[in-house]
KOLLO-784265 format. One record per residue: residue in three letters; x, y, z of N, C-alpha, C in turn. Coordinates in steps of 0.05 Angstrom, whole numbers, plus 5000, padded with zeros to 4 digits. Each point is the difference from the previous one (the first is absolute). Layout:
<sites>
ALAXYZXYZXYZ
...
</sites>
This chain:
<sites>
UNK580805633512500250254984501949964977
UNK502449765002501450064983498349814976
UNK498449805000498849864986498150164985
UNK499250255014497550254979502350094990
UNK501950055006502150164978500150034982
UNK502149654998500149804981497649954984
UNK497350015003498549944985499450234987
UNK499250215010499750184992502550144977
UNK502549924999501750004977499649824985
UNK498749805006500549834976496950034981
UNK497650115019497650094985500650314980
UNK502250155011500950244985500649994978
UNK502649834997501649884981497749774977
UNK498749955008498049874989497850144981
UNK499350215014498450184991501950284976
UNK502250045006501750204980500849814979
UNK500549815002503549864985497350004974
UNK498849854996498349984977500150254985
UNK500150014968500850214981497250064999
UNK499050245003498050204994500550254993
UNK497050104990500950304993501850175019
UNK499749985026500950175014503549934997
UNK500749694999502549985004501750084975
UNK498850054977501450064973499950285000
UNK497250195016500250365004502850015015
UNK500849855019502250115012502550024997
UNK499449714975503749985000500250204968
UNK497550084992499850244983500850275005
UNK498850055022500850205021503450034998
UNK500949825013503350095005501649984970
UNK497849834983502250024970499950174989
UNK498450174998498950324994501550165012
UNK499750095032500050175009502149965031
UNK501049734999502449955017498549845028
UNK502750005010498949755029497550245015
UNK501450295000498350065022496749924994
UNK499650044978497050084990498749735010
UNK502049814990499749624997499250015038
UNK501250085014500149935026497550115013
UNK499250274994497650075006497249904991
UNK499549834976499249864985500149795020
UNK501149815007500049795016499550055028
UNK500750235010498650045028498550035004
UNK498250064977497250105000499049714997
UNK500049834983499149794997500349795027
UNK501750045006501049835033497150055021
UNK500650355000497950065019497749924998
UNK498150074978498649864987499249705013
UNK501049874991500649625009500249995032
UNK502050285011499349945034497550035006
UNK499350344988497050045012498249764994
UNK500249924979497449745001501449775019
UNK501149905004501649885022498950075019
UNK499650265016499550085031497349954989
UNK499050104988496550044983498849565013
UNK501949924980498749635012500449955026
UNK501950145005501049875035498050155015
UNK498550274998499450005015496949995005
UNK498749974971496949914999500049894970
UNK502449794993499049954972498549894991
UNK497649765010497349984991498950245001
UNK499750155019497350184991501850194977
UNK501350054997501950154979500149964969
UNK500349725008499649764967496350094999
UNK498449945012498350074987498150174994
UNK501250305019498750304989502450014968
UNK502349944991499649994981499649794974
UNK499349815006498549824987498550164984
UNK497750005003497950254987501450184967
UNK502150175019502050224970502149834995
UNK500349774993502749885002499950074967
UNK497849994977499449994983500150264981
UNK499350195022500850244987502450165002
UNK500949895024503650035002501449944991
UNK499849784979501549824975499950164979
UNK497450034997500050284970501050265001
UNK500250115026501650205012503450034997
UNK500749745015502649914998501049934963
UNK497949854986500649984977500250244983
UNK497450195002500250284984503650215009
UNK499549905031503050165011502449894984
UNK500649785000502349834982499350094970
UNK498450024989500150094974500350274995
UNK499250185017501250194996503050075007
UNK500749865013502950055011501949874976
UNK499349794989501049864975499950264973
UNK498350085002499450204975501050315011
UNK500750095024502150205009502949924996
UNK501149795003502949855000500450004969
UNK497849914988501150044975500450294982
UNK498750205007499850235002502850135001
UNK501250015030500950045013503550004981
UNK499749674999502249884986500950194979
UNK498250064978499850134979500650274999
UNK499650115027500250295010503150065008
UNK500549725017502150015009502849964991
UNK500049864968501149954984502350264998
UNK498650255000502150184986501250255030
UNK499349875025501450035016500849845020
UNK502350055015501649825029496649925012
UNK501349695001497949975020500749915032
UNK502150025003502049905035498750255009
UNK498350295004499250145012496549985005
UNK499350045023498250035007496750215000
UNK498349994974499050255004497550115033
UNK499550144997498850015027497149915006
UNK499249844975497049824996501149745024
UNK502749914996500849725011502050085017
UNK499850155015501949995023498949665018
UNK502049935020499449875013498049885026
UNK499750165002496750095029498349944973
UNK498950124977497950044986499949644990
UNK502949914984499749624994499949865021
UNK499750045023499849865025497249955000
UNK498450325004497550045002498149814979
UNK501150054976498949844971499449745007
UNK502549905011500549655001498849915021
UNK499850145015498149945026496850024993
UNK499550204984497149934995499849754984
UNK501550044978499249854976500749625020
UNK501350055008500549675015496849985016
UNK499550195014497750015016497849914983
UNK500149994969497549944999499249694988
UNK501649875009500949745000498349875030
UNK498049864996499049935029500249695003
UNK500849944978500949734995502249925024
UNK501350265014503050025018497449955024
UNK499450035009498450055034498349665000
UNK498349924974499549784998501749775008
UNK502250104987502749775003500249975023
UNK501150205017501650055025496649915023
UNK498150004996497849915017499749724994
UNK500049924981499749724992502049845019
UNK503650125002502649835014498950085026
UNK498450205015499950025027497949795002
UNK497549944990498749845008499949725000
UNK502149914980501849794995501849985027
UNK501250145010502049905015499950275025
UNK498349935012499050205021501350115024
UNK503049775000502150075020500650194997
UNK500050054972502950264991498750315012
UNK496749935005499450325019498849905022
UNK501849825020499249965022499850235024
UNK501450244995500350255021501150084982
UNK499850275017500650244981502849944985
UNK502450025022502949944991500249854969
UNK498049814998500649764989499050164967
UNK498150245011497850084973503050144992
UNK499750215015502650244993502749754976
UNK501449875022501749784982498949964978
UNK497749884978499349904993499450234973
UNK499250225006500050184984501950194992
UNK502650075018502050025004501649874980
UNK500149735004501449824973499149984979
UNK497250064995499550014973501450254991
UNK498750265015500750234989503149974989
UNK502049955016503149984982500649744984
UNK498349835007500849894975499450104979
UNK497050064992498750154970502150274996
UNK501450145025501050305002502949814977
UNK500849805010503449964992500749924976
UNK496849814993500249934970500050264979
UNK497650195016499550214974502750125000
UNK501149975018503650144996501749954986
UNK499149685000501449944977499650044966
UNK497450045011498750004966500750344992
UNK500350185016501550205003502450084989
UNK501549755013503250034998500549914968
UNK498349784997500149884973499650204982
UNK497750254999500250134974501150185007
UNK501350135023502250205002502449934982
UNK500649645014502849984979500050064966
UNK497649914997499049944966500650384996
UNK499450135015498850334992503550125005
UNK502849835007501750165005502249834974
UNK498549744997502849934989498949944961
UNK497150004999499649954976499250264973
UNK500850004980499950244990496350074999
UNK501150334994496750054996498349854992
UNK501649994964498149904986498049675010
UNK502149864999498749735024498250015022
UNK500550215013498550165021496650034993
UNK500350144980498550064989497749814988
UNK501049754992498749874983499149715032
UNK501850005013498749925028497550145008
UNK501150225005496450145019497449944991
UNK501250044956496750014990499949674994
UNK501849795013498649754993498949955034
UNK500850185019498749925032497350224987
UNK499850144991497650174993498249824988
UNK500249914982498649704990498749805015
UNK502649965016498449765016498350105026
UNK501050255012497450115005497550044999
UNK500350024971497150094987498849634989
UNK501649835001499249745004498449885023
UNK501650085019498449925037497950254993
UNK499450124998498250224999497249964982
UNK500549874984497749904975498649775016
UNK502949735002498849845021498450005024
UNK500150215012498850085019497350105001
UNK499650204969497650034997498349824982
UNK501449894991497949744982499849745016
UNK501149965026499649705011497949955016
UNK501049815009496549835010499650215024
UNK497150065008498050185013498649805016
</sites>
């Protein structure tokens, strides 16, 4: 059990640490709008990464390929979602310019960016592919149940501890750097958003 753990953190950590849209929304999140927002942002994405985690462990061939089939239209989905969210941030920025932004309005409470990040991570199936591919590779790691639970378990906090960090990271940026800097951060993570987002819809099919 402790060997699914271990693997299963090191497949977590494997699967978050890589810079993607999601990991630059988050640490956007807390540089905007502080750790809390940043933290709910990352829990959502964690869960996300577990549920496909339990999703491979516990039928991920047949899983990998009911969505095989939409993997294609979930890209353009996910891509249209990132470009719109790039083109609200920048918005936003502009709006936000001429008031405090350390307060919370009631569009982004925390339950609601949890909810966001959890879909929007969800529609990533590229995560359940992964995590089915390492179980069928290395078939110990769901030898019994114990071993499944472990195994998904460790992913889930590892992906949960990185996005914390990525969290913590634009909380500090959102407490210690002036607005204006602030400012000119979000709309260059707004950018590269809308970068992964283009990429996404113009790449290979």
């Amino acid at each position: 059990m402790g060997g699914s753990f271990l693997a299963g953190v090191v497949a977590g950590y494997a699967i978050a640490i890589p810079v993607g849209a999601i990991a630059v929304l988050i640490v956007e999140q807390g540089l905007r709008r502080g750790f809390r927002a940043g933290f709910a942002a990352g829990a959502g994405a964690a869960t996300a990464d577990g549920l496909y985690a339990a999703l491979a462990m516990v039928a991920g061939v047949a899983v990998s390929a009911a969505l095989a089939p939409i993997e294609t239209p979930l890209e353009l989905i996910a891509g249209l979602v990132l470009l719109g969210i790039a083109g609200r941030g920048i918005l936003s920025l502009i709006r936000d310019r001429s008031r405090p932004s350390a307060a919370l309005d009631p569009s982004t409470r925390g339950w609601t960016i949890y909810v966001r990040f959890t879909g929007l991570t969800l529609l990533n199936p590229q995560t359940v592919i992964y995590f089915a591919a390492l179980i069928l590779g290395l078939p110990q790691i769901g030898a019994d149940p114990a071993s499944r639970v472990a195994f998904v378990s460790g992913a889930f906090l590892a992906s949960f501890s990185w996005q914390t960090v990525l969290a913590l990271v634009g909380a500090v940026a959102h407490r210690r750097l002036p607005p204006g800097f602030r400012t000119v951060l979000g709309a260059l993570g707004s950018v590269v958003i809308a970068g992964f987002a283009i990429a996404i819809l113009v790449g290979p099919r």
